[in-house]
CHARMM-style PDB file with segment names, atoms N, HN, CA, C and O in Angstrom:
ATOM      1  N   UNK     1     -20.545  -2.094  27.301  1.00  0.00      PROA
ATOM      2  CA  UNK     1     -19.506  -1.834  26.326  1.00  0.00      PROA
ATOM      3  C   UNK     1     -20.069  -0.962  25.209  1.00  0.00      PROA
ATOM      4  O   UNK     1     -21.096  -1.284  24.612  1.00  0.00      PROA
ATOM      5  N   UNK     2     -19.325   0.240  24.912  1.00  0.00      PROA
ATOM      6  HN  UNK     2     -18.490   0.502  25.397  1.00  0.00      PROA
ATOM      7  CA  UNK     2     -19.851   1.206  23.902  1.00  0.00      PROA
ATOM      8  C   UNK     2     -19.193   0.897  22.548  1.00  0.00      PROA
ATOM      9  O   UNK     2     -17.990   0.713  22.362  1.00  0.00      PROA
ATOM     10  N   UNK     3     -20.212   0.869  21.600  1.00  0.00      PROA
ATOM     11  HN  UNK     3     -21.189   1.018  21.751  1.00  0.00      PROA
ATOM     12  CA  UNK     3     -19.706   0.473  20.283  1.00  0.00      PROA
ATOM     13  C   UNK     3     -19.031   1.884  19.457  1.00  0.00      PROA
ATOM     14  O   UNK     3     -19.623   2.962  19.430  1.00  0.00      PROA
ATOM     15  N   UNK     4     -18.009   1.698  18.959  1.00  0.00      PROA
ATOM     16  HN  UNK     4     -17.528   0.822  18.981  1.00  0.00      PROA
ATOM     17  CA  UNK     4     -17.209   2.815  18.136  1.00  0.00      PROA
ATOM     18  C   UNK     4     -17.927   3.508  17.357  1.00  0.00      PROA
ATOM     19  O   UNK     4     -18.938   2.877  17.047  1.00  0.00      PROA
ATOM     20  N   UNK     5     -17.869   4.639  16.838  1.00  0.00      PROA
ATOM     21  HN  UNK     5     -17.048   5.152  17.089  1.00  0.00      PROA
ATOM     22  CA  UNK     5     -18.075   5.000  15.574  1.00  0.00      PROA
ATOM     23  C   UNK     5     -17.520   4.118  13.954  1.00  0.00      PROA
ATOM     24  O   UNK     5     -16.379   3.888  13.553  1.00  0.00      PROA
ATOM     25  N   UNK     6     -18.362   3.916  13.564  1.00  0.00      PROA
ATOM     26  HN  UNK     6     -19.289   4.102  13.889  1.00  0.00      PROA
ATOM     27  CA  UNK     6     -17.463   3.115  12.656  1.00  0.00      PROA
ATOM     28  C   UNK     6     -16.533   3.947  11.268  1.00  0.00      PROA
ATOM     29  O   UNK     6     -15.700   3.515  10.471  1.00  0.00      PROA
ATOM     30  N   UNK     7     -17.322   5.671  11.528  1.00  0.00      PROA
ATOM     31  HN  UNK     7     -17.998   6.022  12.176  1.00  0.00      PROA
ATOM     32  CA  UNK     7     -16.488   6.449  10.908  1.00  0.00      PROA
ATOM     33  C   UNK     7     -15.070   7.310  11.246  1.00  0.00      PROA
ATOM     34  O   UNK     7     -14.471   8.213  10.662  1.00  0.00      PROA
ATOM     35  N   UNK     8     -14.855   6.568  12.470  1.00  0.00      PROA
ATOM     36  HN  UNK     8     -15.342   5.834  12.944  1.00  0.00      PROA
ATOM     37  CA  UNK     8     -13.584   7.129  13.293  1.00  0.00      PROA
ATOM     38  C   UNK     8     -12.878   7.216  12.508  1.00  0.00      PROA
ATOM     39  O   UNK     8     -12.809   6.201  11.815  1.00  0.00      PROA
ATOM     40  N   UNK     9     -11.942   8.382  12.102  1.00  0.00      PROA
ATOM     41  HN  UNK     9     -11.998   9.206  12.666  1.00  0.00      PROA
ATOM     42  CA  UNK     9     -11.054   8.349  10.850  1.00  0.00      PROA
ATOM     43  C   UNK     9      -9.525   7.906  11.655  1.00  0.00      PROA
ATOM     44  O   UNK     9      -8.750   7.663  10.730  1.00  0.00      PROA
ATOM     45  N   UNK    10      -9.062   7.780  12.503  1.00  0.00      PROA
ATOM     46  HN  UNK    10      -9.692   7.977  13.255  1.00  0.00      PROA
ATOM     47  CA  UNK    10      -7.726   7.380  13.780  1.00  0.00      PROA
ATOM     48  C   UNK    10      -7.985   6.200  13.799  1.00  0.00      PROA
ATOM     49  O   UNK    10      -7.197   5.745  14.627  1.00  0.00      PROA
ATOM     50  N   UNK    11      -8.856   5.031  13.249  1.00  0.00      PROA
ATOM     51  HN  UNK    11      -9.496   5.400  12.576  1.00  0.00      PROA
ATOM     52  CA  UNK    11      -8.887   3.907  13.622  1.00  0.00      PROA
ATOM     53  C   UNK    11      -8.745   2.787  12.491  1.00  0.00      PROA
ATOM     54  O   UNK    11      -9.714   2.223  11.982  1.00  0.00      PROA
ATOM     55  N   UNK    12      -7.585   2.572  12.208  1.00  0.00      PROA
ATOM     56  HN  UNK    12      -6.799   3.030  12.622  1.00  0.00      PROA
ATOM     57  CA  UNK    12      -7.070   1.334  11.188  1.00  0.00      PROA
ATOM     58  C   UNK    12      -7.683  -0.048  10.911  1.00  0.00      PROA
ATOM     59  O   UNK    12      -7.676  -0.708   9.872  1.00  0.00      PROA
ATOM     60  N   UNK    13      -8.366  -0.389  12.460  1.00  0.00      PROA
ATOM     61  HN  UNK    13      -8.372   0.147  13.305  1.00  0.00      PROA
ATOM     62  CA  UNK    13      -8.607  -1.304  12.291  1.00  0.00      PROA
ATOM     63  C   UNK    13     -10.269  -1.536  11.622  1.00  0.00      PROA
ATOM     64  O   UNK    13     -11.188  -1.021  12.259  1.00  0.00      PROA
ATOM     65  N   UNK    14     -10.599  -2.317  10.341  1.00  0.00      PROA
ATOM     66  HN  UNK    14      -9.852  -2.736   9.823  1.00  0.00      PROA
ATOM     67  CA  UNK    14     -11.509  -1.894  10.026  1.00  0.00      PROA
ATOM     68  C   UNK    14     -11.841  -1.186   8.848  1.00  0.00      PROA
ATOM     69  O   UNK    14     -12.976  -1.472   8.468  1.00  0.00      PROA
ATOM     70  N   UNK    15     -11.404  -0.574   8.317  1.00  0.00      PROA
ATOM     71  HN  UNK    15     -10.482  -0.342   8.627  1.00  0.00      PROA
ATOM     72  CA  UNK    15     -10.899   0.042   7.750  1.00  0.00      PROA
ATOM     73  C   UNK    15     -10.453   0.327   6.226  1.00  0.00      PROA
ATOM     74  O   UNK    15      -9.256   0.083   6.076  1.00  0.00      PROA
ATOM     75  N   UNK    16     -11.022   0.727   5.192  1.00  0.00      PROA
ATOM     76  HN  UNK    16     -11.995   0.926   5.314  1.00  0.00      PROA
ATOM     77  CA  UNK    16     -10.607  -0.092   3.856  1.00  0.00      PROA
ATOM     78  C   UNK    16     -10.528   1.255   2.882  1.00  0.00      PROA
ATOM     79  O   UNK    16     -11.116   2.333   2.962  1.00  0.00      PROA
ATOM     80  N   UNK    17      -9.783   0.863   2.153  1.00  0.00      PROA
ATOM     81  HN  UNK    17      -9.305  -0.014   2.088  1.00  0.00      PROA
ATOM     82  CA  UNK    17      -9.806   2.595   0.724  1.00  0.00      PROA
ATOM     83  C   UNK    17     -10.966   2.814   0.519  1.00  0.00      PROA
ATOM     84  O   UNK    17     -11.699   1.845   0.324  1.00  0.00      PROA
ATOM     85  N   UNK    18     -11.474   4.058   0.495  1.00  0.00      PROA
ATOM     86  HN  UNK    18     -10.879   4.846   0.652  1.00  0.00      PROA
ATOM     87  CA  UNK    18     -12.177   4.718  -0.650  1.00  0.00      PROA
ATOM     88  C   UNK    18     -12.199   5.914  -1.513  1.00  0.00      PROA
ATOM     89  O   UNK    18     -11.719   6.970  -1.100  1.00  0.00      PROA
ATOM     90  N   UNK    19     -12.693   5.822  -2.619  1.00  0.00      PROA
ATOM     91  HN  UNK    19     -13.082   4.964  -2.955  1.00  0.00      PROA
ATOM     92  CA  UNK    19     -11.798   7.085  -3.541  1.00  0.00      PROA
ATOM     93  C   UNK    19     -12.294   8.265  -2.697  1.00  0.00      PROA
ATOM     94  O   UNK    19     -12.085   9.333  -3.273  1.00  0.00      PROA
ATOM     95  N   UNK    20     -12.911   8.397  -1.457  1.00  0.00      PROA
ATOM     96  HN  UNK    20     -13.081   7.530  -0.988  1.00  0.00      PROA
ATOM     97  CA  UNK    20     -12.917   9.796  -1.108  1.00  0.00      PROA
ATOM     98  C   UNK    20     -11.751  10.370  -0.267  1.00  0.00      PROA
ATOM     99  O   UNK    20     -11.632  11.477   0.259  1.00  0.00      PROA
ATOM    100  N   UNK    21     -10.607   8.884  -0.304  1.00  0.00      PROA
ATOM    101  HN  UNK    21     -10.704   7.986  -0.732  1.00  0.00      PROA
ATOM    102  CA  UNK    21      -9.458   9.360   0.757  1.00  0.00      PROA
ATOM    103  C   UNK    21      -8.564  10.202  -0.118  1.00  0.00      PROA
ATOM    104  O   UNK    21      -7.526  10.646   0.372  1.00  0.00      PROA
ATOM    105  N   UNK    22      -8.892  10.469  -1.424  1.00  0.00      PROA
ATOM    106  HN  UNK    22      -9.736  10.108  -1.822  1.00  0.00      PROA
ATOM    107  CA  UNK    22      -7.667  10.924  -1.843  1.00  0.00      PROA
ATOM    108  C   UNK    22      -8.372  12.693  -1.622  1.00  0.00      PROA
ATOM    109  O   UNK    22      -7.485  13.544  -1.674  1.00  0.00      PROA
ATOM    110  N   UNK    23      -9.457  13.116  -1.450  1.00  0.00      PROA
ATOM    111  HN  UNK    23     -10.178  12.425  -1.408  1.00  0.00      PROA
ATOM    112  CA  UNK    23      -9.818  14.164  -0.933  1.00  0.00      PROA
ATOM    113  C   UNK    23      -9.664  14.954   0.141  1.00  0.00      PROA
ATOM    114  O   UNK    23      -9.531  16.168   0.293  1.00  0.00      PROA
ATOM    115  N   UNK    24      -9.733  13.473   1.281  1.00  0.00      PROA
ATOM    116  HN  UNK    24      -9.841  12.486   1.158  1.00  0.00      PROA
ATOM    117  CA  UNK    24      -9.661  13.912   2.785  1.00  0.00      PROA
ATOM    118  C   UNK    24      -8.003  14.250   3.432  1.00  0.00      PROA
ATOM    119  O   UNK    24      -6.943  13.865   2.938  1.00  0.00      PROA
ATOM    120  N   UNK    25      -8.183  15.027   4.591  1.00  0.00      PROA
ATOM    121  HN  UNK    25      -9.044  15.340   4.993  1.00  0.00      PROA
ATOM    122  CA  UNK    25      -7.109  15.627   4.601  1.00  0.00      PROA
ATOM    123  C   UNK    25      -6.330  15.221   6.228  1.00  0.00      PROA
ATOM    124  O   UNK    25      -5.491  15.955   6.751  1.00  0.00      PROA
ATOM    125  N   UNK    26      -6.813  13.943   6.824  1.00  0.00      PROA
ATOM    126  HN  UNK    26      -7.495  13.346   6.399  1.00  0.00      PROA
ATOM    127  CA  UNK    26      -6.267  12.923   7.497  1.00  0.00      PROA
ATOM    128  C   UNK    26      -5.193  12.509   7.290  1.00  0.00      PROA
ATOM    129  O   UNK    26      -4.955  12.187   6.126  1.00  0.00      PROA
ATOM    130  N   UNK    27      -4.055  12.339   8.373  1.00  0.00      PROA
ATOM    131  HN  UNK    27      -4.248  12.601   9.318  1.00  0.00      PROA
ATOM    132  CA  UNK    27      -3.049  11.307   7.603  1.00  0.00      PROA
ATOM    133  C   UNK    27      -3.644   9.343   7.135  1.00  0.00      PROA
ATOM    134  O   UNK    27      -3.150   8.488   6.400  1.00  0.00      PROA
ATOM    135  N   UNK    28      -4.734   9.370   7.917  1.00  0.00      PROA
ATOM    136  HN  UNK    28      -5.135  10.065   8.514  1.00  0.00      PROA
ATOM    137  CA  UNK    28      -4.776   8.071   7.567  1.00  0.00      PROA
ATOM    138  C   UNK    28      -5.596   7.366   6.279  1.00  0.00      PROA
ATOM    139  O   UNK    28      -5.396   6.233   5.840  1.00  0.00      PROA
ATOM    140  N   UNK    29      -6.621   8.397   5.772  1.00  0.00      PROA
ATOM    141  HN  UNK    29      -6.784   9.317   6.128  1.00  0.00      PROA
ATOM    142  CA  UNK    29      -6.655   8.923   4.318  1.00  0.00      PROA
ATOM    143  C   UNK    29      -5.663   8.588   3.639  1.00  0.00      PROA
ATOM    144  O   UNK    29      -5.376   7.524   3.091  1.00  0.00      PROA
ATOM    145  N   UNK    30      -4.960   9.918   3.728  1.00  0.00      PROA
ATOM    146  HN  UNK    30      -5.193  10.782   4.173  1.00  0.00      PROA
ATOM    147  CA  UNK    30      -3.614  10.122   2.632  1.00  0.00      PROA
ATOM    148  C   UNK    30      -2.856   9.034   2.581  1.00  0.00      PROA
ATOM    149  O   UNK    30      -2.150   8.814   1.597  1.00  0.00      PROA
ATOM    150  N   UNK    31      -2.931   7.774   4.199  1.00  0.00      PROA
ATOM    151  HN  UNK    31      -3.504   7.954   4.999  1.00  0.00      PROA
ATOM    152  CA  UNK    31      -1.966   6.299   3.345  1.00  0.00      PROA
ATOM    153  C   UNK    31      -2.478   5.611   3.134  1.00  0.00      PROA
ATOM    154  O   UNK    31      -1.832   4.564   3.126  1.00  0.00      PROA
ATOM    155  N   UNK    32      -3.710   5.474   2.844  1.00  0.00      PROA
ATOM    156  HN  UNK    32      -4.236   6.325   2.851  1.00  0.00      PROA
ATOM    157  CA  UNK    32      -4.584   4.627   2.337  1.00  0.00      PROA
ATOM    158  C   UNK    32      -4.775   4.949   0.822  1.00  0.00      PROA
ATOM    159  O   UNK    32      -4.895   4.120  -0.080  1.00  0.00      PROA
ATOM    160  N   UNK    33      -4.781   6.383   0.707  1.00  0.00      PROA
ATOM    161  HN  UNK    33      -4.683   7.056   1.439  1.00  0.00      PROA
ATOM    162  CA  UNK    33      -5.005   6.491  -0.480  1.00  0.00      PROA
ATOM    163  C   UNK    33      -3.481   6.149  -1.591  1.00  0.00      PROA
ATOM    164  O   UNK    33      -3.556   5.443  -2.597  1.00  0.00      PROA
ATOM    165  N   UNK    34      -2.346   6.745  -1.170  1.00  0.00      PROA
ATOM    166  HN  UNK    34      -2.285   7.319  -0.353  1.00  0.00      PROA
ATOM    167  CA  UNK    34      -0.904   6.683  -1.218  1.00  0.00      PROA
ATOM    168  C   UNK    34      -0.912   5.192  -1.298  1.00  0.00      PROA
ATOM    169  O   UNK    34      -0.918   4.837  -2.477  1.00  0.00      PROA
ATOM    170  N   UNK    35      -0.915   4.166  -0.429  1.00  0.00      PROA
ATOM    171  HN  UNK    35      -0.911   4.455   0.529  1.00  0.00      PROA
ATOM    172  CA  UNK    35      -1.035   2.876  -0.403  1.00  0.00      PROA
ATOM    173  C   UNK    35      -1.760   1.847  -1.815  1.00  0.00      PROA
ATOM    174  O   UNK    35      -1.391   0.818  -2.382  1.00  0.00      PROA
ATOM    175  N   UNK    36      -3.010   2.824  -1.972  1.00  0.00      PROA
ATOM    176  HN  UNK    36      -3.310   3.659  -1.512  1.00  0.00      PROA
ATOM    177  CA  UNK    36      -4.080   2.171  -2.844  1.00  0.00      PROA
ATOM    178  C   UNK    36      -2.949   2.519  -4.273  1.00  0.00      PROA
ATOM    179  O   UNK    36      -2.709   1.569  -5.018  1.00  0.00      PROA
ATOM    180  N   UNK    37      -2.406   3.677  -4.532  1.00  0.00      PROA
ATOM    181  HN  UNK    37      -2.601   4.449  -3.926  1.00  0.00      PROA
ATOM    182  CA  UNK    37      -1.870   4.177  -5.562  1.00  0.00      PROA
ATOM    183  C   UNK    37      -0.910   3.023  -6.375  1.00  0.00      PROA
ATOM    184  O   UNK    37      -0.913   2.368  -7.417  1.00  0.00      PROA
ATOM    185  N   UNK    38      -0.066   3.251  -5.120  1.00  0.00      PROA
ATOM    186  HN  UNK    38      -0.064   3.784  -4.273  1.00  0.00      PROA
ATOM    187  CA  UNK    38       0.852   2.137  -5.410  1.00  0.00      PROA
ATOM    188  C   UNK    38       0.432   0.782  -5.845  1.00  0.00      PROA
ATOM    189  O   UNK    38       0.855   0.316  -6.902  1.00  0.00      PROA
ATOM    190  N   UNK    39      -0.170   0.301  -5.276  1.00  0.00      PROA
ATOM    191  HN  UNK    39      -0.513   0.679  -4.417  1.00  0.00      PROA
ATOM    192  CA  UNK    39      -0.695  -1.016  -5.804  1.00  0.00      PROA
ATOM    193  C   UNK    39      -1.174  -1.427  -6.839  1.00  0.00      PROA
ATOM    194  O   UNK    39      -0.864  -2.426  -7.489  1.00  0.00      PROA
ATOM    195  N   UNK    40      -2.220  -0.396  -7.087  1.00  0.00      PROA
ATOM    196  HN  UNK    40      -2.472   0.415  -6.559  1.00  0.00      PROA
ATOM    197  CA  UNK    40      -2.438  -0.114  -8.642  1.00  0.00      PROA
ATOM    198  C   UNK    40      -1.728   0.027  -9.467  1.00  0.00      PROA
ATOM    199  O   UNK    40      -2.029  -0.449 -10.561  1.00  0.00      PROA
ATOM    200  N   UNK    41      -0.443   0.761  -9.301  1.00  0.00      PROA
ATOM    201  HN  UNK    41      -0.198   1.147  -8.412  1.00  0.00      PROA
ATOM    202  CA  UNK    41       0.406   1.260 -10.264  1.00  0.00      PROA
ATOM    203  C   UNK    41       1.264  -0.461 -10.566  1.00  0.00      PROA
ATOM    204  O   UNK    41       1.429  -0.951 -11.683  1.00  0.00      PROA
ATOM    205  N   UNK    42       1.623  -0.993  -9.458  1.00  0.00      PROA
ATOM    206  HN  UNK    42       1.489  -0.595  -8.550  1.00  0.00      PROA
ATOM    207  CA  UNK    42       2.501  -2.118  -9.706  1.00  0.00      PROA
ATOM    208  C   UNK    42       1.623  -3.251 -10.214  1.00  0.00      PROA
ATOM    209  O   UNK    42       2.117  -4.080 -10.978  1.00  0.00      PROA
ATOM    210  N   UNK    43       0.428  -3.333  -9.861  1.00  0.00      PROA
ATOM    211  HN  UNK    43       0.026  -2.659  -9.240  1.00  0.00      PROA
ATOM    212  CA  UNK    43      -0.718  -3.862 -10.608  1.00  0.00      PROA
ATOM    213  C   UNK    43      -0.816  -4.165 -12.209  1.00  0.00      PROA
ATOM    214  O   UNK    43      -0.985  -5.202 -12.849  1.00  0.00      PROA
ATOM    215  N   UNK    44      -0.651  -2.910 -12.540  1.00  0.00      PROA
ATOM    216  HN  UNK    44      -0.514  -2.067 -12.020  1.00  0.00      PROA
ATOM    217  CA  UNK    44      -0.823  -2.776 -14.103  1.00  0.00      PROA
ATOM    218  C   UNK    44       0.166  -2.571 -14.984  1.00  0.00      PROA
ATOM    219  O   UNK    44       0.054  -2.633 -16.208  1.00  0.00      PROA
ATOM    220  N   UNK    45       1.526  -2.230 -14.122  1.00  0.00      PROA
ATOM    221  HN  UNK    45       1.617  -2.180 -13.127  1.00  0.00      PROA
ATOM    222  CA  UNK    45       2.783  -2.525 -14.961  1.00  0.00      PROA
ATOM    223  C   UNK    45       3.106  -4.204 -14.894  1.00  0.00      PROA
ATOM    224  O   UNK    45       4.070  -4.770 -15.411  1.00  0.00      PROA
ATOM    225  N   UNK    46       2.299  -4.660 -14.313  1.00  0.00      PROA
ATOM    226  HN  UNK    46       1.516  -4.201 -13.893  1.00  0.00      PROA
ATOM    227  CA  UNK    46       2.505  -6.096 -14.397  1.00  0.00      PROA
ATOM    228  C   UNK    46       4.587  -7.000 -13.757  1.00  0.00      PROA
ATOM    229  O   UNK    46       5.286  -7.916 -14.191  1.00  0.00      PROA
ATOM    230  N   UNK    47       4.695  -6.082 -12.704  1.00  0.00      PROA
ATOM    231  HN  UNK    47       4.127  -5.338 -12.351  1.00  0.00      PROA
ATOM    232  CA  UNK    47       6.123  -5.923 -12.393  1.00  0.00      PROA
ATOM    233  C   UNK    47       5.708  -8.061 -11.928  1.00  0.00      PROA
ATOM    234  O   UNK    47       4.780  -8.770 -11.541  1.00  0.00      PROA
ATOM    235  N   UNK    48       7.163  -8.159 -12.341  1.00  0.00      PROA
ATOM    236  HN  UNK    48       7.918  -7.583 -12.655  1.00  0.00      PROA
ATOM    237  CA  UNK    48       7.275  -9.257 -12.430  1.00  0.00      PROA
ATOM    238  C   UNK    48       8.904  -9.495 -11.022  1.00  0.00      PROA
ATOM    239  O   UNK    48       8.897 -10.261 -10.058  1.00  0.00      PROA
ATOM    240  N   UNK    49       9.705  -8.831 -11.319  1.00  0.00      PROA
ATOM    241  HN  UNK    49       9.710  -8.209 -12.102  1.00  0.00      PROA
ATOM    242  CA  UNK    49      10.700  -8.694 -10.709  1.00  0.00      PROA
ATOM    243  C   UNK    49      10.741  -8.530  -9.364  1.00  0.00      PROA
ATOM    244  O   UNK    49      10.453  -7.402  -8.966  1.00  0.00      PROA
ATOM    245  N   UNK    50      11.078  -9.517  -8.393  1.00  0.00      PROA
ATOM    246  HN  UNK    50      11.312 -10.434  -8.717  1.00  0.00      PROA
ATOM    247  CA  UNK    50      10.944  -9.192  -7.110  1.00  0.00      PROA
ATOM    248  C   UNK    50      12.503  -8.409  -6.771  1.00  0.00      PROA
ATOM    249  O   UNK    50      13.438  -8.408  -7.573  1.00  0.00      PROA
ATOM    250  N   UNK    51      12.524  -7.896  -5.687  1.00  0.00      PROA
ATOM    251  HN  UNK    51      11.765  -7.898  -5.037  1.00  0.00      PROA
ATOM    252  CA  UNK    51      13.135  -6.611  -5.897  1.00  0.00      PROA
ATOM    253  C   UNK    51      13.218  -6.254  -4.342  1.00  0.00      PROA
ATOM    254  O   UNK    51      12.075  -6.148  -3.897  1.00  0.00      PROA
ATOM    255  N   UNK    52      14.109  -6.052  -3.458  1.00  0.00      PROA
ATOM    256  HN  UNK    52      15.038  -6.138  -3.819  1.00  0.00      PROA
ATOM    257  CA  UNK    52      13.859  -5.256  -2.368  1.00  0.00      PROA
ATOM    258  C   UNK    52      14.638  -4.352  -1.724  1.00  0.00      PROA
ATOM    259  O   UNK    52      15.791  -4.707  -1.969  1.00  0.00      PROA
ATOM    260  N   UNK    53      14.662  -3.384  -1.038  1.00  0.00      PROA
ATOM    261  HN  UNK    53      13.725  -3.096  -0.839  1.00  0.00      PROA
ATOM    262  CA  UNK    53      15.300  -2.072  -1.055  1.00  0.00      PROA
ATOM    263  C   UNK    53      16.335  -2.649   0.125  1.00  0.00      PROA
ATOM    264  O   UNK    53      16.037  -3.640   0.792  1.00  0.00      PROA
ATOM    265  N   UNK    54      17.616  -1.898   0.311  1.00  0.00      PROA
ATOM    266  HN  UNK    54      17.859  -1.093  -0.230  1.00  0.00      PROA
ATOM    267  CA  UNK    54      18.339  -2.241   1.523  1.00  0.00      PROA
ATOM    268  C   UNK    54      18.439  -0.837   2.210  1.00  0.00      PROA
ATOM    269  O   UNK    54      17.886   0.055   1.566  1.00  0.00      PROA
ATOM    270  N   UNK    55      19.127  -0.392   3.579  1.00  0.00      PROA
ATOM    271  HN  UNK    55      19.576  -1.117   4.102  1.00  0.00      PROA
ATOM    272  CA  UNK    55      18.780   0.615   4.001  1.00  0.00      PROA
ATOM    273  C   UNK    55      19.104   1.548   3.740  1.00  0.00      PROA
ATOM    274  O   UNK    55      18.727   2.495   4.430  1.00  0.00      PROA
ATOM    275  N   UNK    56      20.248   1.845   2.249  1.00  0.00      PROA
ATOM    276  HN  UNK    56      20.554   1.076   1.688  1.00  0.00      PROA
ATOM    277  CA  UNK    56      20.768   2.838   2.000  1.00  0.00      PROA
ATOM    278  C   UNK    56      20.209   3.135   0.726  1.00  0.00      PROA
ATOM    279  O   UNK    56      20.822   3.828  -0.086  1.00  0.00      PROA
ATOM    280  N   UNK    57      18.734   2.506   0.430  1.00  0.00      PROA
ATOM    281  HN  UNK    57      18.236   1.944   1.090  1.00  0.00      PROA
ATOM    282  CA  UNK    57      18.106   2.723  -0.800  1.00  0.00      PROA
ATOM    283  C   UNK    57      18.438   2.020  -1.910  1.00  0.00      PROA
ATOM    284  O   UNK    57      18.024   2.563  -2.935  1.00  0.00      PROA
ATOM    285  N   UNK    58      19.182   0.763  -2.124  1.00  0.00      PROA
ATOM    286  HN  UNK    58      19.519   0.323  -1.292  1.00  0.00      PROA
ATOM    287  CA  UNK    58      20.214   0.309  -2.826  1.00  0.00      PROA
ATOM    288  C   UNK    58      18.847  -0.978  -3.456  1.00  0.00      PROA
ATOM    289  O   UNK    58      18.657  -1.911  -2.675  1.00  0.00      PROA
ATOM    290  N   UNK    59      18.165  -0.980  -4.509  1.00  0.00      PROA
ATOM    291  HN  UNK    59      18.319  -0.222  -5.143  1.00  0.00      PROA
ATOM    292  CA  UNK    59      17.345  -2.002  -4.946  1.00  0.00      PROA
ATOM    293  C   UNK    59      18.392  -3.471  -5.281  1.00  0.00      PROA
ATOM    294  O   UNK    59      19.228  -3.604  -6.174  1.00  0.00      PROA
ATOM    295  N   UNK    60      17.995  -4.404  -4.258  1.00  0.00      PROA
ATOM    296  HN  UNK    60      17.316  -4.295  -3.533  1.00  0.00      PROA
ATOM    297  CA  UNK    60      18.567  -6.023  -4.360  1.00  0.00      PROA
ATOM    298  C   UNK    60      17.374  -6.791  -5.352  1.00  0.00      PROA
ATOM    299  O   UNK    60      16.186  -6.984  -5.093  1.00  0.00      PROA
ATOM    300  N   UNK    61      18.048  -7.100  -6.411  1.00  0.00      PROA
ATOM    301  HN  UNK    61      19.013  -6.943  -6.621  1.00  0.00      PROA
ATOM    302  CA  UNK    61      17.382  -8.074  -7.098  1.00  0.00      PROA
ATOM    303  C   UNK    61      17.137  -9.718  -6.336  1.00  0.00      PROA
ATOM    304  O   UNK    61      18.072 -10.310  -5.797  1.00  0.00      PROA
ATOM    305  N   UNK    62      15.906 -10.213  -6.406  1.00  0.00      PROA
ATOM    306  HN  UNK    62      15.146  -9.732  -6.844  1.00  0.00      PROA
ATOM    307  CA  UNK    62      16.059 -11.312  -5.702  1.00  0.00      PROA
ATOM    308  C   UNK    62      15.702 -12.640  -7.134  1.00  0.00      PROA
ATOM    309  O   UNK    62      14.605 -12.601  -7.692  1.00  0.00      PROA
ATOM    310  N   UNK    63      16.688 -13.631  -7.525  1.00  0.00      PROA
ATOM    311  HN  UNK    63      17.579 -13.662  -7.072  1.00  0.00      PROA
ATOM    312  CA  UNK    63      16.294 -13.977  -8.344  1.00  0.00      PROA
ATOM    313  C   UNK    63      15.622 -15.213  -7.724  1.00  0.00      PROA
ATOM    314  O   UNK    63      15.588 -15.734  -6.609  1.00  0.00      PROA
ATOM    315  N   UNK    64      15.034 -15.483  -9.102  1.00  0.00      PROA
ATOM    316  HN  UNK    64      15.061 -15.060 -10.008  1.00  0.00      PROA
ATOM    317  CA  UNK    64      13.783 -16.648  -9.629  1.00  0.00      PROA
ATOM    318  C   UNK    64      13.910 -17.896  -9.681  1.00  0.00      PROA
ATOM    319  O   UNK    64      13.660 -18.237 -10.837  1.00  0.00      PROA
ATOM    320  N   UNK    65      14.191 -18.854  -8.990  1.00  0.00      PROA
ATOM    321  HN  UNK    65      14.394 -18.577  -8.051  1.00  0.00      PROA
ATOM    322  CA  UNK    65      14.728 -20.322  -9.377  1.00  0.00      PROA
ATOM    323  C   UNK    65      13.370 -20.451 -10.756  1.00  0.00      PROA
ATOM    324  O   UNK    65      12.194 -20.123 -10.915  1.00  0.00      PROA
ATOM    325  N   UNK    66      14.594 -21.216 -11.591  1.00  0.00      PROA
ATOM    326  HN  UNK    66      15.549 -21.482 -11.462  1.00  0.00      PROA
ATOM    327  CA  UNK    66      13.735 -22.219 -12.640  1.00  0.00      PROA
ATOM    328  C   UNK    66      13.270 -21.001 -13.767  1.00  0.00      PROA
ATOM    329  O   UNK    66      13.168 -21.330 -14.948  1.00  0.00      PROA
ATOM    330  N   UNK    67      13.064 -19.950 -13.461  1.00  0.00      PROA
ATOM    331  HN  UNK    67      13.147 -19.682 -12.501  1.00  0.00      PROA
ATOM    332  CA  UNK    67      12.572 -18.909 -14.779  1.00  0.00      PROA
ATOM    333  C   UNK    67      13.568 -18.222 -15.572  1.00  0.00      PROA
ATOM    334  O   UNK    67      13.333 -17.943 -16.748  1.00  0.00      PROA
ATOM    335  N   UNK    68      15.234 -17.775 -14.721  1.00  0.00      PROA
ATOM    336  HN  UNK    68      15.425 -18.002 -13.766  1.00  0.00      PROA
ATOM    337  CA  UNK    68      15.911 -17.271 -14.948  1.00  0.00      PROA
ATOM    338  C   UNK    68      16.598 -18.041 -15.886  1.00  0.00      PROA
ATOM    339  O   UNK    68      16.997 -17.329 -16.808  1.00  0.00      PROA
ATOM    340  N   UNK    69      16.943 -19.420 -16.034  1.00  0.00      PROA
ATOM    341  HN  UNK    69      16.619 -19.998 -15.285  1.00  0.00      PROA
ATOM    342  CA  UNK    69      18.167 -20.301 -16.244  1.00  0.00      PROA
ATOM    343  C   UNK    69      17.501 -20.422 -18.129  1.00  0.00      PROA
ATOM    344  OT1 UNK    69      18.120 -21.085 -18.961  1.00  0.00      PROA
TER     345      UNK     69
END
């Protein structure tokens, strides 16, 4: 059994951000890095609001038992 490259850039599994993906010009880079973005961003706005999209783009608020009332 032949062991992978472990720098295979096509292979997800394994696999974790690093700030050099926002350089590289892979798609699997670019959603890792795209991915990492986001997280961060919702990270530090401290979003509290769960929230989820329906298929016509339409954001559904999902409320909070016990925080809202």
């Amino acid at each position: 059994m032949n062991k992978k490259d472990k720098n295979d850039g096509t292979d997800i599994a394994g696999r974790y951000y690093e700030t050099e993906d926002y350089n590289r010009n892979d798609q699997l880079s670019s959603g890792l890095a795209t991915t990492h973005e986001q997280v961060s961003d919702a990270y530090m706005e401290g979003q509290a609001d769960a929230v989820i999209e329906d298929v016509v783009g339409v954001d559904i608020s999902i409320p909070r038992k016990g925080y809202d009332e």
